[in-house]
C-alpha positions as CSV (number, residue, x, y, z in Angstrom):
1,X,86.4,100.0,78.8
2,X,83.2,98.0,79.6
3,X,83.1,98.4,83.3
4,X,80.7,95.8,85.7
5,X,77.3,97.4,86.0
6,X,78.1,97.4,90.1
7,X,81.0,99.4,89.5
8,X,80.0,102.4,87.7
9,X,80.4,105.3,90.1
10,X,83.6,104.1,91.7
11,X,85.5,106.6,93.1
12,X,89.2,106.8,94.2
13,X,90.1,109.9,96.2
14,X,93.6,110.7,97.5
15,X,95.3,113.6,98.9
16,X,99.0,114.0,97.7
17,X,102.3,116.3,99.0
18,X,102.9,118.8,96.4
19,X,106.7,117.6,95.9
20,X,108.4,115.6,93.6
21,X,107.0,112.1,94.3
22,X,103.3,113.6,93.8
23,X,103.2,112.1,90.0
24,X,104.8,108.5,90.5
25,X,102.3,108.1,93.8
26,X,99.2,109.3,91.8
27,X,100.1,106.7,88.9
28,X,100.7,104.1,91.2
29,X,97.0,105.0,92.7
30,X,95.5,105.3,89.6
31,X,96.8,102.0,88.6
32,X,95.2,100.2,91.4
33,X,91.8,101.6,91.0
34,X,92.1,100.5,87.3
35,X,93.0,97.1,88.3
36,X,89.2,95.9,88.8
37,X,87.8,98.2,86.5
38,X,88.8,96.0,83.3
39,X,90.5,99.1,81.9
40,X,92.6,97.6,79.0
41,X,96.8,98.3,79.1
42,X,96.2,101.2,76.7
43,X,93.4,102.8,78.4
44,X,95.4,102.2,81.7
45,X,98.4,103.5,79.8
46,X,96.8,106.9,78.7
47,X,95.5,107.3,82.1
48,X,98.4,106.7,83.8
49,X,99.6,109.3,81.5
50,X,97.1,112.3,81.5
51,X,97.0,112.0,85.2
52,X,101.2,112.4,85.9
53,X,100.9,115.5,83.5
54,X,98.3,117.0,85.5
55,X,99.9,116.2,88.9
56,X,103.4,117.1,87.2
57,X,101.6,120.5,86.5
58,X,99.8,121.1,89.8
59,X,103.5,120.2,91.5
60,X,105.4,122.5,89.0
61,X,103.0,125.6,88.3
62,X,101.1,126.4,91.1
63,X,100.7,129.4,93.1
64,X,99.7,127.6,96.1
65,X,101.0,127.5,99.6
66,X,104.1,125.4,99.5
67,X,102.6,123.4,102.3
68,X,99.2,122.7,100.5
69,X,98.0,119.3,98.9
70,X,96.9,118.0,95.9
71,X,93.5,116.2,95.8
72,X,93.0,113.4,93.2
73,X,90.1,112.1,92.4
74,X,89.4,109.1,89.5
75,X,85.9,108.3,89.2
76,X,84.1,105.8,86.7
77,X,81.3,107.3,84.6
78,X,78.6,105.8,82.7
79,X,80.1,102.1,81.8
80,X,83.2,103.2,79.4
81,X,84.8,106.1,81.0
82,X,86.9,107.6,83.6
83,X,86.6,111.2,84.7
84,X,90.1,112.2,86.8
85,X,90.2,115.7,89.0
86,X,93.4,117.1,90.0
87,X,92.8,120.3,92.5
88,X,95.4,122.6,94.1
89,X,94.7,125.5,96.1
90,X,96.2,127.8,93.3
91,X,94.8,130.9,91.7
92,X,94.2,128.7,88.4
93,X,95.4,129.7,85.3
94,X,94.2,130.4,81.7
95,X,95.2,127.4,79.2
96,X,96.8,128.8,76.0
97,X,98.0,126.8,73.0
98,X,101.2,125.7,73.0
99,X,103.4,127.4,70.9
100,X,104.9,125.7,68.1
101,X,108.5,127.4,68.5
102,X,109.2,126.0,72.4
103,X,111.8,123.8,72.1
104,X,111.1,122.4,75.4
105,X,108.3,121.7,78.0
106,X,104.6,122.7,77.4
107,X,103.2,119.2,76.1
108,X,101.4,118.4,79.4
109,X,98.0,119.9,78.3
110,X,98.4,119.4,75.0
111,X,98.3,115.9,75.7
112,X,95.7,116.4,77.5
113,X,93.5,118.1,74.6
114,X,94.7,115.2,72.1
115,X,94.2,112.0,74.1
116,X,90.9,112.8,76.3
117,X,87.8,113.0,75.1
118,X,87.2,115.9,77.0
119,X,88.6,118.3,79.8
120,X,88.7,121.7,81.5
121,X,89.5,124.1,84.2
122,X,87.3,124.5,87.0
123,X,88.1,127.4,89.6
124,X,85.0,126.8,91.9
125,X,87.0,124.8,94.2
126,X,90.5,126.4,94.1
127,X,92.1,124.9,90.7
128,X,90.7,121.9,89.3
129,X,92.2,120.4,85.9
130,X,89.9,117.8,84.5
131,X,89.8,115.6,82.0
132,X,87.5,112.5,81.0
133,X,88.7,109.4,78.5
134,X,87.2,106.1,76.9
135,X,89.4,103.3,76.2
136,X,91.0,104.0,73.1
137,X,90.8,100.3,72.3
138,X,87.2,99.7,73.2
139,X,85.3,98.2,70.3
140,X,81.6,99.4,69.9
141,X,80.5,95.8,68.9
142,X,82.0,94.2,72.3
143,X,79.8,93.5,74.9
C-alpha cells in the first residue's frame, strides 16, 4: 500500500451491535475506507479478513453486557499500513496458542498472528484486539 501523502492518518470509526451481522457490516465498512486508500485486492482481502475474525471474536467470546457495542476503528499509518482496533466492554482475555489437536474453531487469532505484521491485546479501554498489516503485495521498488 502506497497511500496519498494527504491521506495518512485517516481514520474510520464505527460503532457495531454485538449480534450476528456485526462481521459482514464491519467488512463492508472496512471495504469503503479502503476504497480511496489504493489498498490493492490482496491487502483489502487480508483486511477484510483479520477484521471479521476479530469482530466474529468480540461477537462470539465476550463477557460483555449483551446490550453493549463494538467500536471499530481502521486507521492509516505512516504511508503503507493500516492499524484496525476492535474494542468490547469485556473483561479481555489471555491469547494462548492454538492447539494443534482442535478439530474445529480457534483459527481467528492465529490468523491474526500469521498474516499481520503485528498485533496485541490492550485492556486500558475495556478489550481491545489490535492488529497492524502492510500490503502483502507492495513492492519496495514502487513508488
Amino acid at each position: 500500500m502506497r497511500f496519498k501523502p494527504r491521506e495518512e492518518g485517516a481514520i474510520l470509526r464505527i460503532k457495531l451491535e454485538r449480534d450476528p451481522l456485526a462481521p459482514s457490516r464491519a467488512r463492508a465498512a472496512v471495504a469503503e475506507f479502503s476504497v480511496e486508500r489504493e489498498i490493492s485486492p490482496a491487502g483489502l482481502d487480508t483486511l477484510a479478513l483479520l477484521v471479521s475474525e476479530l469482530v466474529s471474536n468480540a461477537v462470539m467470546h465476550s463477557d460483555a453486557p449483551p446490550a453493549s457495542d463494538i467500536q471499530l476503528c481502521a486507521r492509516i499509518v505512516g504511508v503503507d499500513a493500516v492499524r484496525v482496533e476492535v474494542t468490547d466492554e469485556g473483561s479481555g482475555f489471555t491469547a494462548v496458542p492454538r492447539d494443534a489437536d482442535r478439530q474445529e474453531g480457534g483459527y481467528g487469532l492465529f490468523l491474526v498472528d500469521s498474516q499481520s505484521t503485528s498485533w496485541g491485546i490492550d485492556r486500558r479501554r475495556g478489550n481491545c484486539v489490535w492488529f497492524e498489516i502492510a500490503d502483502p503485495c507492495e513492492d519496495p521498488q514502487a513508488s
